[in-house]
N, C-alpha and C positions, 0 to 999 in steps of 0.2 A: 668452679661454679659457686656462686655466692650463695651460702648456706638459706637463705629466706626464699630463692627459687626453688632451690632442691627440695625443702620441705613444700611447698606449694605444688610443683608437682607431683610429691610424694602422695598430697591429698588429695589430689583430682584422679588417683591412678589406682588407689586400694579400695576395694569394693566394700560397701555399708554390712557389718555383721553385727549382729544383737546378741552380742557377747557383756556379760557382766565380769566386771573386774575384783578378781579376790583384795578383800578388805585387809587393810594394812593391822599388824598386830597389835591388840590395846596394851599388852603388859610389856611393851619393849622401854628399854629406860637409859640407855646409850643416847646421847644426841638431845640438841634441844630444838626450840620452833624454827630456828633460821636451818637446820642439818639438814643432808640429801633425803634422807627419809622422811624426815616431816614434810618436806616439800613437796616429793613423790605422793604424799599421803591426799596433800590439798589437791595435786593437780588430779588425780584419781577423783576426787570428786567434785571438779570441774567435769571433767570428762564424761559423768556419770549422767553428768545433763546437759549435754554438748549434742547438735547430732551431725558432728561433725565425722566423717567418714570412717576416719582411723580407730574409733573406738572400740572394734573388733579386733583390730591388731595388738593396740593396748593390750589386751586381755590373752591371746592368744600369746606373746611373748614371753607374758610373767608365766602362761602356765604352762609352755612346752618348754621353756629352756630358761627359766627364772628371772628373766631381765625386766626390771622396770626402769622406761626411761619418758622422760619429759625433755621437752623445749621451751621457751621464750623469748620474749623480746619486749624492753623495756625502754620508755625515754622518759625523758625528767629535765623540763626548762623551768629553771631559777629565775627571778628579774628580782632587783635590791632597789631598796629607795633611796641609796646613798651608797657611796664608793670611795676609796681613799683614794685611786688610780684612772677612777674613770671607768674602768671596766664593770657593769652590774649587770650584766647579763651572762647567764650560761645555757647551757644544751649537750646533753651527753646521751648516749645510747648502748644497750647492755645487752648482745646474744647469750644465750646462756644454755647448753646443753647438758644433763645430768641424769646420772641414772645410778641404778644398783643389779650387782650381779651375782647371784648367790651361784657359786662353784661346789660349797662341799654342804652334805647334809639338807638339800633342798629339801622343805617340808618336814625339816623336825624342830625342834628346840634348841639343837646346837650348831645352826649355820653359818658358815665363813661366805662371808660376801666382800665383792671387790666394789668399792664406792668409788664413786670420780664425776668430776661437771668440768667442761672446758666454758669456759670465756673469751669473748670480745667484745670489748669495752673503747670506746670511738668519743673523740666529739662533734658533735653534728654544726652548731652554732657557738657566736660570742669568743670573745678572747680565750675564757677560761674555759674547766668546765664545771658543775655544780661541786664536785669533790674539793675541787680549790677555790671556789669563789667565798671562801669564810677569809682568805688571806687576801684579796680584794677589798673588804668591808671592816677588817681590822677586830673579825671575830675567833675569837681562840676556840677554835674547833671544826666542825664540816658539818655545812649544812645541808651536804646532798651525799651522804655516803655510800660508798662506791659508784657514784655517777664518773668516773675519772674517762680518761684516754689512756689506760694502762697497753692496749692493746690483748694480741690473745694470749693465752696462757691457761696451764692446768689447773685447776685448783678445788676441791681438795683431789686427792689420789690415797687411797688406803684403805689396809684389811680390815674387817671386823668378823670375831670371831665368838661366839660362846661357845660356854662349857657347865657343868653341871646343871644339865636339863634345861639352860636360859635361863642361869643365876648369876652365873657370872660372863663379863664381855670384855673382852680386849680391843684396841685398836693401833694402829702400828702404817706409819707413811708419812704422807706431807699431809697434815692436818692443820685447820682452820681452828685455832683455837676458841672464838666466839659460837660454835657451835657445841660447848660440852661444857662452856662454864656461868655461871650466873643466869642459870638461866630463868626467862618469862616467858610465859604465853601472847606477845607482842606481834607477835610477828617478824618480821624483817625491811629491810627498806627497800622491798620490790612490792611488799604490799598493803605497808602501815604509814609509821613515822620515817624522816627522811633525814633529824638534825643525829650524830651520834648519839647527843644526849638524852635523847629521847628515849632511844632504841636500847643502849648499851649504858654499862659505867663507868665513865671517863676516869674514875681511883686506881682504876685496875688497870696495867700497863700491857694490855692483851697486847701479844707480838703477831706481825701477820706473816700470813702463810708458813709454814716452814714444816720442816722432820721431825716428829715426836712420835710419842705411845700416850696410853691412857688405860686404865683398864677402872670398871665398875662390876659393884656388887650387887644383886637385887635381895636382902636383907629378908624382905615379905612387898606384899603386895602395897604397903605404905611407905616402906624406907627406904633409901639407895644412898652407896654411900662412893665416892668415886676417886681417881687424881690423874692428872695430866704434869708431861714434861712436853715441852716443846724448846726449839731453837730460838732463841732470845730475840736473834737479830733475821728470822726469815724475812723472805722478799716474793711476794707472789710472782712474780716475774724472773725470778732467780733461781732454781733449782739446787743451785749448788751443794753441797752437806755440808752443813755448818762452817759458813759463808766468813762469820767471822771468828771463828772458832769454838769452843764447848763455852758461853753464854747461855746460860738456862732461866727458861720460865716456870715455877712451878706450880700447880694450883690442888686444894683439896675440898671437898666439899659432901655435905651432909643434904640430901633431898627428901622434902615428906609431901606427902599426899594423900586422899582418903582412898583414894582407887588409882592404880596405872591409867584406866582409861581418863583418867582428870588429870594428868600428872600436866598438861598446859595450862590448865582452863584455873583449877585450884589447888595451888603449891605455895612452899615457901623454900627458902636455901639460906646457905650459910655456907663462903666462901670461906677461905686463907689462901695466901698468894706469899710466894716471893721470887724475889728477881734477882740475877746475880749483878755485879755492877756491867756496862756494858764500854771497853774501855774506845774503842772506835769513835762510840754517841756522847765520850765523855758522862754518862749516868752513874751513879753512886747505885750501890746494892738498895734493895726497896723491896718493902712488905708491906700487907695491908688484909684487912677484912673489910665484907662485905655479904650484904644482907638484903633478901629479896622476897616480894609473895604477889598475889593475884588470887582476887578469890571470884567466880562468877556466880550471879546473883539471878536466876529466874530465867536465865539461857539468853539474858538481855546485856546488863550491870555488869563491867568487870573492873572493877577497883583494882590500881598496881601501885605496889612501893619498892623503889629500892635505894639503899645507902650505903656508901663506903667511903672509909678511910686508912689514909695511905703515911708510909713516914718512907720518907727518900723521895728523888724527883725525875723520877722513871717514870709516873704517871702524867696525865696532864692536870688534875686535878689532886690535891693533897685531901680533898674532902667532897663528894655528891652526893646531894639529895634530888631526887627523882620521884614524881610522885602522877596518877593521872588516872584516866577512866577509858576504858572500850564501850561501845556504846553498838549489839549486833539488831540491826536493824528487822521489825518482827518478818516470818513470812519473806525473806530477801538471804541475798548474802553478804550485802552491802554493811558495813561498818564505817561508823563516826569515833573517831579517837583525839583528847586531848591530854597532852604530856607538858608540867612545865618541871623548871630544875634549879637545882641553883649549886654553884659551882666554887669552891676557893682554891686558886690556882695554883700549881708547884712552883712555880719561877716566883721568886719572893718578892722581885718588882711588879707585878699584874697584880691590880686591886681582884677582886669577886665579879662573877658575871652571873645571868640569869638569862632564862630566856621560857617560853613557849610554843607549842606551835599546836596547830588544828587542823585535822585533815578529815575528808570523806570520802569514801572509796563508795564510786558509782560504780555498778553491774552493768554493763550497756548489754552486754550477752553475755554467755555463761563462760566461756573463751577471751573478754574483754573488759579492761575495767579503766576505768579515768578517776584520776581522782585528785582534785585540786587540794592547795595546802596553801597555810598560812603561817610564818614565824617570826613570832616581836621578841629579838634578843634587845636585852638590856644589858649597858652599862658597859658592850662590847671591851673585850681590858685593852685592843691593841688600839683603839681607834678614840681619843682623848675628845673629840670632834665633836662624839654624837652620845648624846643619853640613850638612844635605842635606836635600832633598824629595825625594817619589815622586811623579809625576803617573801615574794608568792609565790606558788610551787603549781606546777600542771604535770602529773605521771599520770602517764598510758602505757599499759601492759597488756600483748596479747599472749596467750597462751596456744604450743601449736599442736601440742603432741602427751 
């Protein structure tokens, strides 16, 4: 049965209860804004003013047998004002089902929960889809990330575990490393910015999906101090254990905040990174720092910076600056966000690129959101052709569970 029926009938079938949902925990400091738990946290309060049937159920799973899960469903058409191949249209579509399930210690300070989201990821229209249409347009990078045709697959899958009263946290599986490192209060690109560079920092040679650990400290209620190992060369789509053999990623970092419950909203970090060389991708060993913050201004204003630099060419970038504003719209949940960057590239042939982009996320209901976008890359390095392109962006995302 195709997973968008099952859930639709799942909504027409479970009867309306006015159950309130337990609030997600403010001093938790594992995971950043794209992780299953922050995710679970936003969809929770969707939910909370949704009146959409299952919101009883919601609440009724977290609190008889610990499980919080969400759904979605996401699309994202790309159209470019220029092409090196002809192809400037895309269209991709993203199911997404995720949740957390606390097995040991429910309801104390030191619980072990089993994390995991499956994915499918499809293209609906156009040659490409938004993930690849940057190598269409002859831009060094992606301007629709994760919009791909990856198909299904697990991702993440892993324990997490505290100890000393919810001081310290461990994690252990196939981890998503962009969820524990560098992080901002940005959001993700299912409901922010859509170019990587926007979202993320392109210095940093984040490796995707693969098997690691990580374990963090909560210092006090201001500091956290953390590190992660993951598999150099993972493959969302590949489960294998260390696919092309012990190639490591490593990452350390220092988090401040004035309170846990701000730890999105106003932070700063301080990465270190290294990579081993990776001989398969032909990459040389590569290290790098990198530095980040967000401070929110009047629950309106949130100002973000991040910079890093990189020596070896594991990254795509040898050097990013990133810089931009959230803008939450008053009385709404809607948000206006503008990121621009500017990039000097590893391959020592590619001049410097730059780019922007502008997006608005419309509420249509509390379960629904559109939100058109707009990105003037400059100086594109692969595409000798053009001083800049526009790609316009149309994401819609419902929310179902």
């Amino acid at each position: 049965m195709h997973p968008l029926l099952f859930l639709a009938i799942l909504y027409f079938s479970v009867p309306s209860v006015d159950a309130s949902e337990p609030k997600p925990k403010e001093d938790a400091f594992l995971g950043g804004s794209t992780s299953i738990g922050e995710e679970l946290s936003q969809a929770a309060e969707v939910h909370s003013r949704s009146t959409w049937k299952w919101k009883g159920l919601r609440a009724r799973l977290i609190e008889q047998h610990g499980l919080a899960v969400s759904s979605d469903y996401a699309t994202l058409l790309q159209q470019a004002d220029g092409s090196l191949s002809g192809s400037d249209q895309a269209m991709s579509g993203v199911f997404r089902l995720y949740g957390r399930w606390t097995l040991v210690g429910r309801g104390t300070d030191d619980a072990g929960t089993l994390v995991a989201k499956v994915e499918q990821r499809h293209r609906l229209s156009g040659d490409v889809t938004p993930a690849g249409l940057a190598s269409e347009i002859g831009y060094a990078g992606i301007t629709g990330l994760g919009f791909s045709d990856a198909g299904a697959f697990v991702a993440p899958f892993y324990w997490e575990q505290f100890f000393a009263s919810g001081h310290v946290g461990i994690v252990a599986g196939r981890l998503d490393s962009t969820d524990f490192m560098d992080i901002l209060g940005l959001g993700s690109q299912w409901n922010s910015f859509q170019n990587a560079a926007a979202i993320s920092n392109l210095s940093i040679p984040a490796p995707d999906l693969g098997y690691g650990v990580g374990a963090g400290v909560k210092l006090n209620d201001q500091w956290v101090i953390g590190t992660t190992l993951h598999d150099a060369n993972g493959k969302q789509t590949d489960a294998r254990w260390f696919r092309d053999g012990g190639e490591l990623f490593k990452q350390a970092y220092v988090s401040w905040t004035p309170t846990r419950a701000r730890r999105f909203t106003n932070a700063a970090h301080l990465t270190l990174w290294h990579q081993d060389s990776r001989e398969t991708r032909e990459l040389e060993e590569s290290y790098g720092v990198a530095v980040s913050g967000n401070w929110l201004f009047n629950e309106r204003w949130m100002p973000f910076l991040r910079w890093g630099i990189a020596d070896g060419d594991a990254p795509l970038a040898r050097q990013q600056l990133t810089m931009g504003m959230m803008f939450n719209v008053p009385d709404s949940t809607e948000q206006l966000g503008v990121s621009a960057w500017w990039q000097d590239l590893s391959h020592r042939d590619l001049d410097d690129q730059s780019g922007l982009e502008l997006f608005y996320r419309w509420q249509v209901i509390p379960n629904l959101a559109i939100t058109p976008s707009v990105q003037l890359l400059n100086d594109p390095a692969l595409n000798s052709d053009e001083n800049s392109i526009i790609v316009y962006g149309l994401r819609a995302r419902v929310t179902f569970f």
